[in-house]
VOTIVO-446581 format. One record per residue (C-alpha): residue in one letter; x, y, z. Coordinates in steps of 0.5 Angstrom, whole numbers. Each point is the difference from the previous one (the first is absolute). Layout:
<nuvos>
+---+-------+-------+-------+
: r :    xx :    yy :    zz :
+---+-------+-------+-------+
: A :     X :     Y :     Z :
...
+---+-------+-------+-------+
</nuvos>
This chain:
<nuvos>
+---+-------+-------+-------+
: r :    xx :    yy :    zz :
+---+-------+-------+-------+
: X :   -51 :    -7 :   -23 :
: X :     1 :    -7 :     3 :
: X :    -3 :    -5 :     5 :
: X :    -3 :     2 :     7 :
: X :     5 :    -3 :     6 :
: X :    -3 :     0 :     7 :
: X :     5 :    -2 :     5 :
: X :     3 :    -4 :     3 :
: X :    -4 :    -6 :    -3 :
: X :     2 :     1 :    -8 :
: X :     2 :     5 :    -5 :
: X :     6 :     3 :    -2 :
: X :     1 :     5 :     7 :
: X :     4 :    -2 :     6 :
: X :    -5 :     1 :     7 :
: X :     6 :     3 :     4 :
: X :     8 :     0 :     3 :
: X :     0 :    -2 :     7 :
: X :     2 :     5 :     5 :
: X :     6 :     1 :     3 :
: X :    -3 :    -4 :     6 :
: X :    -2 :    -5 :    -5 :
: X :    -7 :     0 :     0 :
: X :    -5 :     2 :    -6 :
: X :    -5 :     4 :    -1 :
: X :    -6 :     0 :     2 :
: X :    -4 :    -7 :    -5 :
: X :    -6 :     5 :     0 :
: X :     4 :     4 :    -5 :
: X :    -2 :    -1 :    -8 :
: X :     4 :     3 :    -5 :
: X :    -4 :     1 :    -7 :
: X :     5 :     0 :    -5 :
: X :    -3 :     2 :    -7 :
: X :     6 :     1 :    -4 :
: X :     4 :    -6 :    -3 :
: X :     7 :     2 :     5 :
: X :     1 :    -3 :     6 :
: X :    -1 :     4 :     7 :
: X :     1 :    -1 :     8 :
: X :    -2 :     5 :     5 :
: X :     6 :     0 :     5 :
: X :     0 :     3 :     7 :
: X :     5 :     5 :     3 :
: X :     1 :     6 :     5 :
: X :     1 :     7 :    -2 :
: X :     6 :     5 :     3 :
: X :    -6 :     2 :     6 :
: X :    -2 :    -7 :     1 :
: X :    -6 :     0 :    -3 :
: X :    -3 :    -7 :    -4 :
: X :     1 :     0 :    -7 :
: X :    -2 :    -4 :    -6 :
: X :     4 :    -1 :    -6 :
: X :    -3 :    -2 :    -6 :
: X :     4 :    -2 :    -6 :
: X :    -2 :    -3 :    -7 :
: X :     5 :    -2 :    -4 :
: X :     1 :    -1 :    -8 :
: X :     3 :    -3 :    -4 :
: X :     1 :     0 :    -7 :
: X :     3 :    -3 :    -7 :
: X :     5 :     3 :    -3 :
: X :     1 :     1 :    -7 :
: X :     0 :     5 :    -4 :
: X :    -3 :     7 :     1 :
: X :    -6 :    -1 :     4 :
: X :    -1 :    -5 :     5 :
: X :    -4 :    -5 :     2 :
: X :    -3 :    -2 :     5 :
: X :     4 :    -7 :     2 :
: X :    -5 :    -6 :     0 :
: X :     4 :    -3 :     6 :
: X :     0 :     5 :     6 :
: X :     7 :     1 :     5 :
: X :    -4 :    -1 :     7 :
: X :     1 :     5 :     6 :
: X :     7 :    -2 :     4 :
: X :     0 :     1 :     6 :
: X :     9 :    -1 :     2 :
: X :     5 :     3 :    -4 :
: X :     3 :    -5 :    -6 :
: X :     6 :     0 :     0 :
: X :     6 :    -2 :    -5 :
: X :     3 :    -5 :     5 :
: X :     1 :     0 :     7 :
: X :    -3 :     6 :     3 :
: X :     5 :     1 :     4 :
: X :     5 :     1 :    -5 :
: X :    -4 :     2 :    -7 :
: X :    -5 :     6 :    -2 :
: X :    -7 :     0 :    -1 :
: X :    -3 :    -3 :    -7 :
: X :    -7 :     1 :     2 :
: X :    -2 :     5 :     7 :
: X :    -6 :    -2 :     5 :
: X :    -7 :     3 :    -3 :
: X :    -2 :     2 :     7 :
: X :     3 :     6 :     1 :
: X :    -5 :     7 :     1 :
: X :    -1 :     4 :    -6 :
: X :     6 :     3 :    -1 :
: X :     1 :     9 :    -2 :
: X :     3 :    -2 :    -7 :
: X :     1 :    -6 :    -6 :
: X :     6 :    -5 :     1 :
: X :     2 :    -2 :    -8 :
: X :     4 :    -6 :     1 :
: X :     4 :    -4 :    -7 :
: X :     1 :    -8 :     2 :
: X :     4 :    -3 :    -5 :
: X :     5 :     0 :    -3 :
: X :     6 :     4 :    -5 :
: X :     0 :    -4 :    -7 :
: X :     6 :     3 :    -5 :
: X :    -2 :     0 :    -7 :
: X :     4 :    -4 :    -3 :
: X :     6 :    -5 :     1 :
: X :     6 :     3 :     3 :
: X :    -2 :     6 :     3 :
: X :     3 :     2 :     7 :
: X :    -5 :     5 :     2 :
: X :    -6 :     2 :    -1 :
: X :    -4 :     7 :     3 :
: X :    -7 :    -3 :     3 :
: X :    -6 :     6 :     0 :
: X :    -6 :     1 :     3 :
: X :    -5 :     6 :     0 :
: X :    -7 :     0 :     2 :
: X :    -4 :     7 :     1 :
: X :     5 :     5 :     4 :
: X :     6 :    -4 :     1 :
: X :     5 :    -3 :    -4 :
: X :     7 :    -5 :     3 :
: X :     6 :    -3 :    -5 :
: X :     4 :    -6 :     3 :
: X :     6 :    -1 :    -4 :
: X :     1 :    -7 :     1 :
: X :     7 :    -4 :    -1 :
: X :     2 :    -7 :    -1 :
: X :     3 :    -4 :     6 :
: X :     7 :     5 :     2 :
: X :     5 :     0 :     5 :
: X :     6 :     4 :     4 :
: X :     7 :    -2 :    -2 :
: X :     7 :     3 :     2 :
: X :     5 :     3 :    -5 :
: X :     5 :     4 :     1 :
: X :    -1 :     0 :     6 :
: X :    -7 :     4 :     0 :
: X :    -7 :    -4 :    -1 :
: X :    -4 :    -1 :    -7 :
: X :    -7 :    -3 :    -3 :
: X :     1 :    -6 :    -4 :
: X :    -3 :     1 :    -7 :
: X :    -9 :    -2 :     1 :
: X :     0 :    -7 :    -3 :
: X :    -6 :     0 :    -5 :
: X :    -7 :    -1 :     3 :
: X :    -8 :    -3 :    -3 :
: X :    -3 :     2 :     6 :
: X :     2 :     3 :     6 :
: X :    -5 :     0 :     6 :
: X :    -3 :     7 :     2 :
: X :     1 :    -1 :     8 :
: X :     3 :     4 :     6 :
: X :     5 :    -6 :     0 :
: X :     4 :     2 :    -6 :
: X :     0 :     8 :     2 :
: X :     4 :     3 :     5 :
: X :     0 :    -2 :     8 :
: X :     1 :    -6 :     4 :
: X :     5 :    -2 :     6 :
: X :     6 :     0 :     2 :
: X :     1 :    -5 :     6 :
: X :     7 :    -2 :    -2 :
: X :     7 :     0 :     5 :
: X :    -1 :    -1 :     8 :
: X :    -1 :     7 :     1 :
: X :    -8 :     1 :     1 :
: X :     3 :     8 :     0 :
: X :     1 :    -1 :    -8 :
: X :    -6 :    -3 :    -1 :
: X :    -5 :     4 :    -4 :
: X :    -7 :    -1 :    -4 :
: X :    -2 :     4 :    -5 :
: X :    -7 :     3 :     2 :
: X :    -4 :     2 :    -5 :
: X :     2 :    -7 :    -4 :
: X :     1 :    -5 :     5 :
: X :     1 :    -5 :    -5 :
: X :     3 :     2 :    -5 :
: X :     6 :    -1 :    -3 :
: X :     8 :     4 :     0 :
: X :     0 :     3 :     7 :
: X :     6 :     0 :     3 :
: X :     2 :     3 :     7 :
: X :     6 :     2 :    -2 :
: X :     8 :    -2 :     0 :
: X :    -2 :    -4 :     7 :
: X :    -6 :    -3 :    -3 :
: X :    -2 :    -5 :    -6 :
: X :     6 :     0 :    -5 :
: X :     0 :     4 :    -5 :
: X :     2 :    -5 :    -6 :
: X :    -5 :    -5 :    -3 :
: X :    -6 :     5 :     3 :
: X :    -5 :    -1 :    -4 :
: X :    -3 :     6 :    -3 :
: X :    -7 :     2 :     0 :
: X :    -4 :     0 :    -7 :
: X :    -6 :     4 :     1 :
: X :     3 :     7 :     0 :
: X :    -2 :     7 :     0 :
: X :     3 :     3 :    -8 :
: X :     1 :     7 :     3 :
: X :     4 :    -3 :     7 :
: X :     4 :    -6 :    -3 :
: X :     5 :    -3 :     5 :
: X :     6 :     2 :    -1 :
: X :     5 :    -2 :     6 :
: X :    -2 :    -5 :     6 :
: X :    -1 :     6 :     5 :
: X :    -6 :     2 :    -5 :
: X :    -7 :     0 :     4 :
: X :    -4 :     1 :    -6 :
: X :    -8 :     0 :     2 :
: X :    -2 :    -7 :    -1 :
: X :    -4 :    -1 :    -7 :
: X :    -6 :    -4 :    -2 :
: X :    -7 :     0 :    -1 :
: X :    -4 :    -6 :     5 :
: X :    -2 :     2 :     7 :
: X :     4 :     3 :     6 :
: X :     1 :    -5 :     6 :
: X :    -4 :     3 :     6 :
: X :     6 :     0 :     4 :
: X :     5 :     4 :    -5 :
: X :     1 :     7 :    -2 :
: X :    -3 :     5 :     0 :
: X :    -6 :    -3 :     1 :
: X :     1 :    -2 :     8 :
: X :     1 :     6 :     2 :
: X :    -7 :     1 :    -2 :
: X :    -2 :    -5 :     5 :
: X :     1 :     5 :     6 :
: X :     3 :    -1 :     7 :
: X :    -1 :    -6 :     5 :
: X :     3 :     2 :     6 :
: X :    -1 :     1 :     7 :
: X :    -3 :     6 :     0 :
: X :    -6 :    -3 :    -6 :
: X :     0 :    -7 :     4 :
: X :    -3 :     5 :     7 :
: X :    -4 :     5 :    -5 :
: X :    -3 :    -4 :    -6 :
: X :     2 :    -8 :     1 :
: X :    -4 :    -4 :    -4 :
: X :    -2 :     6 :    -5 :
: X :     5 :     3 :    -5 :
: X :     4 :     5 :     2 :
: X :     0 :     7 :    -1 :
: X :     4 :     1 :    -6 :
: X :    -2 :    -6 :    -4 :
: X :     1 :     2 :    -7 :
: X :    -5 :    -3 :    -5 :
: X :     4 :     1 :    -5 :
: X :     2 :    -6 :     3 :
: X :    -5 :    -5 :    -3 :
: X :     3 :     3 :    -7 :
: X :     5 :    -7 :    -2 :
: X :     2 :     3 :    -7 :
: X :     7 :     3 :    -2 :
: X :     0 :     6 :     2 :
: X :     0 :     3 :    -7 :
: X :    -6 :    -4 :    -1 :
: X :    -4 :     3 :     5 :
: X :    -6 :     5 :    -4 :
: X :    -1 :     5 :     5 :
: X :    -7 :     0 :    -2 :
: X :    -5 :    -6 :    -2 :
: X :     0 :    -3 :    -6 :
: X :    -7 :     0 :    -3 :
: X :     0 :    -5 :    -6 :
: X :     2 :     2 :    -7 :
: X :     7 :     3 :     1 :
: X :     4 :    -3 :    -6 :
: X :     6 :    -5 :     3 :
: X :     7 :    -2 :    -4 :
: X :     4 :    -5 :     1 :
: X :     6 :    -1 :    -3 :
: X :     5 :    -6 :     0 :
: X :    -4 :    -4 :     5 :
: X :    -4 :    -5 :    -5 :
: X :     2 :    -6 :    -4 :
: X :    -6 :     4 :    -5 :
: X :     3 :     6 :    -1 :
: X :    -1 :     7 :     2 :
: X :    -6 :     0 :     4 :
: X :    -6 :     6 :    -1 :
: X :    -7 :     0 :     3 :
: X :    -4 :     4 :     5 :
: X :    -3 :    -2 :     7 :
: X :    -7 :    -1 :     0 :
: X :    -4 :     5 :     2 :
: X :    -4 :    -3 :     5 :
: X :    -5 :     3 :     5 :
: X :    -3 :    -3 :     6 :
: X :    -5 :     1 :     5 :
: X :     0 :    -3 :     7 :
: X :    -6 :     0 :     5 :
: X :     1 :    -1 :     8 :
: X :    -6 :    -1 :     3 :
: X :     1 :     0 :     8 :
: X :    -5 :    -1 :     5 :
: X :    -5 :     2 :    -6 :
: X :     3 :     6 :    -3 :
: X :     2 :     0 :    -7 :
: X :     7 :     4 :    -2 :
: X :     3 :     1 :    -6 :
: X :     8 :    -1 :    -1 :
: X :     4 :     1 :    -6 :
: X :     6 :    -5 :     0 :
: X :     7 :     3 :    -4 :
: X :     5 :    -3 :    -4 :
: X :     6 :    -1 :     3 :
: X :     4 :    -5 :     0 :
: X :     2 :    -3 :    -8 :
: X :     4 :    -6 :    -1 :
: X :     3 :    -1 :    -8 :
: X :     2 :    -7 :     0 :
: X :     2 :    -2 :    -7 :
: X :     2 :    -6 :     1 :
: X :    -6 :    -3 :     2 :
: X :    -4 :     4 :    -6 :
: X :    -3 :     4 :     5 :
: X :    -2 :     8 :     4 :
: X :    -3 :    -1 :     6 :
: X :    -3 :     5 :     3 :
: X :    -4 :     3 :     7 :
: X :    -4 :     4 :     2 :
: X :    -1 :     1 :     8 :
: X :    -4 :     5 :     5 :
: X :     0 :     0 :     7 :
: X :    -5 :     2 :     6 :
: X :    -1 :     1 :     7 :
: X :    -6 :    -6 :     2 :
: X :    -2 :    -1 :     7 :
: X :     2 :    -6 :     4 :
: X :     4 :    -3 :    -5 :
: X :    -6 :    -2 :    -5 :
: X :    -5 :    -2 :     5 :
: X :    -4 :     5 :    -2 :
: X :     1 :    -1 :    -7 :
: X :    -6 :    -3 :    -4 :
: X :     3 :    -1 :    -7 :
: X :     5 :     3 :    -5 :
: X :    -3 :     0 :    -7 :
: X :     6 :     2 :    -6 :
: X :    -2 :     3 :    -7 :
: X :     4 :     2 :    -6 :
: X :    -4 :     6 :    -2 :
: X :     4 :     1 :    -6 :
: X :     6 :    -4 :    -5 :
+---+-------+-------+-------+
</nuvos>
């Protein structure tokens, strides 16, 4: 199925992240990769405490056509989030692989909306795969106007192509006049565009409006706070995913300082849109449409149905893990699916104990 990889001296797997402290595991771990994809074991520690391994394995594969392929160039582990631009004022194109394996299947579309032919002013962008489903109605550039004493939308200028990114969806900020009182951001998309405070805050006319919108909650009028629309990863920081973090105050830096506290949320780890969240791991197999996302047309194909085995031996004891599907990344432009499989499991003395981690494909 592909070339054996021992790390860390050659193959195609990573040997670990580092810690937050800044150490690496133990050099006596060998991670044995059997499959073609790249892998890395990563260490963590669970809600109660306990030292956890992450091992994840990532996949990439050619796009074009109805199957897939299995990429000749493999996209390696990340270990930071990439983003659009400054961190600090743009969204995630890529997240970290390092996180625990999580409850469900993130489906994520990186790329951009093509419009069909010259001229066109707005294109409805789809993407379905398994059980969910989201359309993104997306605009040529617009802006707010005054006329008649009321507030209007500029006519969408033509567009070829439009990013698929949270800076053309609803949100932003509002800094605007020297009141900090009238300042505001909006929280479920910091970065976004058409956010105003109100009348005390950013003006109105030459707003520029947001592209990507949901068809069954169009803006209508500035006071509009539709739900930001899009397919890429949501920031750590934003909502609702933030609220799944739990609560760092007082009363957890005296009870459970420096572990998570009480009401972490796993769902936490889950970055995609909140309607591109399967509840329930994909498997591999489920059918996958997108529409209006590719200079090569609709897109129709199946996810790979890969099966994997991992085998931890710690101090001699052999046990079996199956990892899940759980995070899929779609990336049209780059003519690529990028799929990962992660599990997670308590180990002793972050990896002191672990002999060796051996990862198999039992079936494709």
């Amino acid at each position: 199925m592909g070339r054996e990889a021992t790390t860390p001296t050659f193959g195609r797997t990573t040997f670990s992240a580092p810690a937050p402290d800044g150490t690496i595991a133990a050099p006596m771990l060998a991670i044995k990769n059997h499959t073609p994809f790249t892998s890395a074991i990563v260490p963590g520690l669970d809600k109660e405490g306990f030292d956890t391994a992450t091992v994840v394995v990532k996949g990439t594969f050619a796009l074009g056509g109805a199957r897939l392929s299995i990429a000749a160039e493999q996209a390696p582990i990340s270990y930071g989030d990439e983003h659009f631009g400054d961190p600090a004022f743009s969204s995630v194109k890529r997240e970290s692989d390092t996180c625990p394996a999580k409850r469900g299947t993130d489906v994520v579309l990186t790329g951009h909306a093509y419009a069909p032919h010259r001229g066109v002013e707005s294109v409805d962008v789809a993407l379905a795969a398994g059980p969910v489903r989201k359309v993104v109605r997306v605009f040529g550039d617009r802006a707010w106007f005054r006329s008649l004493g009321s507030y209007s939308m500029s006519d969408p200028l033509p567009f070829d192509r439009v990013p698929l990114i949270y800076e053309r969806a609803f949100g932003g900020t509002d800094t605007e006049g020297a009141n900090p009182a009238n300042h505001g951001v909006e929280r479920r998309n910091p970065v976004g565009a058409g956010f105003s405070t109100g009348p005390n805050g950013k003006p109105i006319e030459g707003l520029v409006l947001p592209n990507l919108e949901d068809p069954a909650a169009l803006i209508e009028s500035p006071e509009d706070r539709p739900e930001p629309a899009g397919f890429g990863f949501t920031g750590r920081g934003w909502s609702p995913r933030a609220s799944y973090a739990g609560t760092y105050d007082e009363a957890w830096k005296a009870a459970r300082f420096p572990f998570l506290p009480d009401d972490f949320d796993e769902r936490y780890f889950q970055g995609a849109h909140p309607d591109l969240i399967c509840a329930a791991p994909l498997r591999g197999g489920e059918q996958v449409l997108v529409q209006n996302a590719s200079d090569l047309g609709e897109l129709r194909f199946a996810l790979p149905t890969v099966a994997l085995s991992i085998t931890a031996r710690i101090k001699g004891v052999a046990a079996e893990h199956v990892p899940r599907l759980d995070t899929v990344q779609i990336e049209p432009d780059e003519r690529r699916v990028v799929l990962s499989w992660r599990t997670t499991f308590r180990c002793p003395r972050t990896f002191v104990y672990i002999d060796d981690i051996v990862i198999r494909e039992t079936r494709r």
